[in-house]
C-alpha positions as a Markdown table, in Angstrom:
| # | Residue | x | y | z |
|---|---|---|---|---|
| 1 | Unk | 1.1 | 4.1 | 10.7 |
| 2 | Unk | -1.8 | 2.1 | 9.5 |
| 3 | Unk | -2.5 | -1.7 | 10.5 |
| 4 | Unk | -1.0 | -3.8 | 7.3 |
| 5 | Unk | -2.5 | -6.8 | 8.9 |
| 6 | Unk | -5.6 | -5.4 | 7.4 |
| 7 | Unk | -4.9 | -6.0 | 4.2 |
| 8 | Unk | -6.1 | -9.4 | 3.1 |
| 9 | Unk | -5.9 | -11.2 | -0.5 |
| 10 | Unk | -7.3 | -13.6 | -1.9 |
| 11 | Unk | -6.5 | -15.7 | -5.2 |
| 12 | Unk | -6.0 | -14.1 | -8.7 |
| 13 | Unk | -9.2 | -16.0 | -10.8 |
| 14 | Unk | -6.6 | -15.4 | -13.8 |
| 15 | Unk | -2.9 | -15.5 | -13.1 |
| 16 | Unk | -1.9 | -16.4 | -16.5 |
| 17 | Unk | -3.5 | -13.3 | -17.9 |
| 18 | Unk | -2.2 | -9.4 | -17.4 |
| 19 | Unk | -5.3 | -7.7 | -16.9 |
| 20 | Unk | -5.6 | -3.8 | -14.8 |
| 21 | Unk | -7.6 | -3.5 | -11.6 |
| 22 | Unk | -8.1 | 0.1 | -10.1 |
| 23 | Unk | -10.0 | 1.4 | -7.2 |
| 24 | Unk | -10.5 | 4.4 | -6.0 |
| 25 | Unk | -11.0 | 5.7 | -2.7 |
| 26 | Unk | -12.2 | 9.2 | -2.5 |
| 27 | Unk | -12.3 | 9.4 | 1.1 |
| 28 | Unk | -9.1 | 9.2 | 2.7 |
| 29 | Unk | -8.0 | 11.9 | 5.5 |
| 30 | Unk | -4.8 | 12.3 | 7.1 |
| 31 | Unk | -3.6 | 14.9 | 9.6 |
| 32 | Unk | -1.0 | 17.7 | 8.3 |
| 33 | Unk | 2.2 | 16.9 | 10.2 |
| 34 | Unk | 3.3 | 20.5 | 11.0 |
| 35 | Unk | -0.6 | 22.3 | 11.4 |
| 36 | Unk | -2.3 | 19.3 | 12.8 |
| 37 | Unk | -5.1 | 20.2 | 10.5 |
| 38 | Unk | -7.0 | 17.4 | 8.4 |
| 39 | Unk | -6.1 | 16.5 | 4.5 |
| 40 | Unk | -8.5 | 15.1 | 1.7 |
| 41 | Unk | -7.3 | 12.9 | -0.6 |
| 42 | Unk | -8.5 | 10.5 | -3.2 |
| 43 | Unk | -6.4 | 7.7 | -3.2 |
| 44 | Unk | -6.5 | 5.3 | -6.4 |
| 45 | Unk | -4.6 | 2.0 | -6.5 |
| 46 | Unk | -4.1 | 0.2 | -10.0 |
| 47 | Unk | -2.1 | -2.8 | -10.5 |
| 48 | Unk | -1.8 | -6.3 | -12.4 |
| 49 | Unk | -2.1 | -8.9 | -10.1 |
| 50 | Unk | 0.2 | -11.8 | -10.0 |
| 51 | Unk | -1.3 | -14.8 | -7.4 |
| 52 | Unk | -3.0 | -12.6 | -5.1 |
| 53 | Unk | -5.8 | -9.7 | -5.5 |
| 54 | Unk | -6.2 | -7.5 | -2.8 |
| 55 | Unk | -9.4 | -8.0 | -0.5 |
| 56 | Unk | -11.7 | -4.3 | -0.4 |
| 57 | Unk | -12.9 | -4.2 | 2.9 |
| 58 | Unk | -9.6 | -5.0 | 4.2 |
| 59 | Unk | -7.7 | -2.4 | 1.8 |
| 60 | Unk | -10.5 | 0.4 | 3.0 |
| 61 | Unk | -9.8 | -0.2 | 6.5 |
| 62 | Unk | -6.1 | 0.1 | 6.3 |
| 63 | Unk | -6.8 | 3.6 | 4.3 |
| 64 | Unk | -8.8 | 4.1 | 7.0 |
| 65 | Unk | -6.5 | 4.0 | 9.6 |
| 66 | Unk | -4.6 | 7.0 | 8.3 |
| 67 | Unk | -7.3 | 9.4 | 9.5 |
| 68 | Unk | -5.3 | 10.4 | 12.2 |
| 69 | Unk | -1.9 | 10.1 | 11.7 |
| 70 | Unk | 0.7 | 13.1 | 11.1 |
| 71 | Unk | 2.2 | 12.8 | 7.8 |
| 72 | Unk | 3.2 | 14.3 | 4.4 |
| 73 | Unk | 1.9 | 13.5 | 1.2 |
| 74 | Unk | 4.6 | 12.3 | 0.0 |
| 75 | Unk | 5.6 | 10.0 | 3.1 |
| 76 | Unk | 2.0 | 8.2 | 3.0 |
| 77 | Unk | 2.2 | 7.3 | -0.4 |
| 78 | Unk | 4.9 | 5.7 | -0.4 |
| 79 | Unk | 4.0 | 4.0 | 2.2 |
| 80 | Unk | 0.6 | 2.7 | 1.2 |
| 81 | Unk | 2.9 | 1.4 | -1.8 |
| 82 | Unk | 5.1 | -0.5 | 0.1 |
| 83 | Unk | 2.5 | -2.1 | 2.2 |
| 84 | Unk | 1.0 | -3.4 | -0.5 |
| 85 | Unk | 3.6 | -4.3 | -2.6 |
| 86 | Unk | 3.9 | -6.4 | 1.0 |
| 87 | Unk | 0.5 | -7.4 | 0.9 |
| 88 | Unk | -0.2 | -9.0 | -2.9 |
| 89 | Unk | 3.4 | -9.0 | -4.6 |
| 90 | Unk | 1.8 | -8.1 | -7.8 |
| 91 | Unk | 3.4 | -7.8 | -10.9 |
| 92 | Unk | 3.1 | -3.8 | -11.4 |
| 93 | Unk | 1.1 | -1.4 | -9.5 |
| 94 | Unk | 0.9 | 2.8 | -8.9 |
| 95 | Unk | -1.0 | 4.1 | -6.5 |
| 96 | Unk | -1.7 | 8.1 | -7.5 |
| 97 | Unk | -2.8 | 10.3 | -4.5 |
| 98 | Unk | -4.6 | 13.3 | -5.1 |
| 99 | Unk | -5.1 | 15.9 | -2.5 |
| 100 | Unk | -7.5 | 18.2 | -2.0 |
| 101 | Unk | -6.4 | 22.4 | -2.1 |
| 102 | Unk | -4.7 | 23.3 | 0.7 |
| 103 | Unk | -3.9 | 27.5 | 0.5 |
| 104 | Unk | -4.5 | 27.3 | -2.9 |
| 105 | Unk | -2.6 | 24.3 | -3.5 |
| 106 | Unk | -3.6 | 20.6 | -4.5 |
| 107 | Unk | -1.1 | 18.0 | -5.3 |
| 108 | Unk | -1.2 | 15.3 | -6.7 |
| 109 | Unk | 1.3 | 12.1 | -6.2 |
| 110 | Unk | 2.5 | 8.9 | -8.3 |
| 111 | Unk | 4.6 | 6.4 | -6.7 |
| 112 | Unk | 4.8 | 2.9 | -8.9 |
| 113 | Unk | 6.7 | -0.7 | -8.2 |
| 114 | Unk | 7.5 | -2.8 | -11.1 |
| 115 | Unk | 8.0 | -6.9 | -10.3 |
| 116 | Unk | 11.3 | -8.3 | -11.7 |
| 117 | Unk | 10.2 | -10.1 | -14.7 |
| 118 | Unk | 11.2 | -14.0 | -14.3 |
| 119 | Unk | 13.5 | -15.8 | -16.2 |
């Protein structure tokens, strides 16, 4: 799958504050697992960071490197989840992936990851 050493951070400007960040990345391709043929998806990440934010170039290449690879939708979005659940430990974030018609078809994909609240 893609290269999670990509993904870089860099320090939250305002831990003590919940505040939404969301981007959106209207280009990603992957490659159908069982018809080798390409899929279009926007890809949109929105969390509350806890010490880390995540880095843009780095988080575009790591979509990036899912322009090859043979898998589902619902595989990939998981895993770009768990990658960067890896990558920033924030305190709540979705990412929503929404693919393009495919034989009359789109589809459209939440996955979220809550933090444990501390005690």
């Amino acid at each position: 799958m893609s290269d999670t050493s990509l993904l870089e951070t860099f320090p939250n400007p305002k831990p003590e504050r919940d505040y939404e960040i969301e981007h959106t990345f209207p280009e990603f391709t992957s490659v159908c697992p069982k018809t080798g043929q390409p899929d279009f998806a926007t890809v949109v990440v929105k969390y509350v960071a806890d010490r880390a934010c995540l880095e843009l170039k780095g988080l575009k290449l790591y979509l990036n490197g899912y322009r090859n690879e043979g898998v589902f939708y619902e595989k990939v979005t998981n895993l770009i989840l768990d990658d960067l659940v890896r990558a920033c430990e924030p305190r709540w974030i979705q990412v929503e992936t929404r693919w393009g018609p495919r034989g009359g078809i789109s589809s459209v994909l939440v996955a979220e990851h809550r933090s444990e609240p501390l005690e």
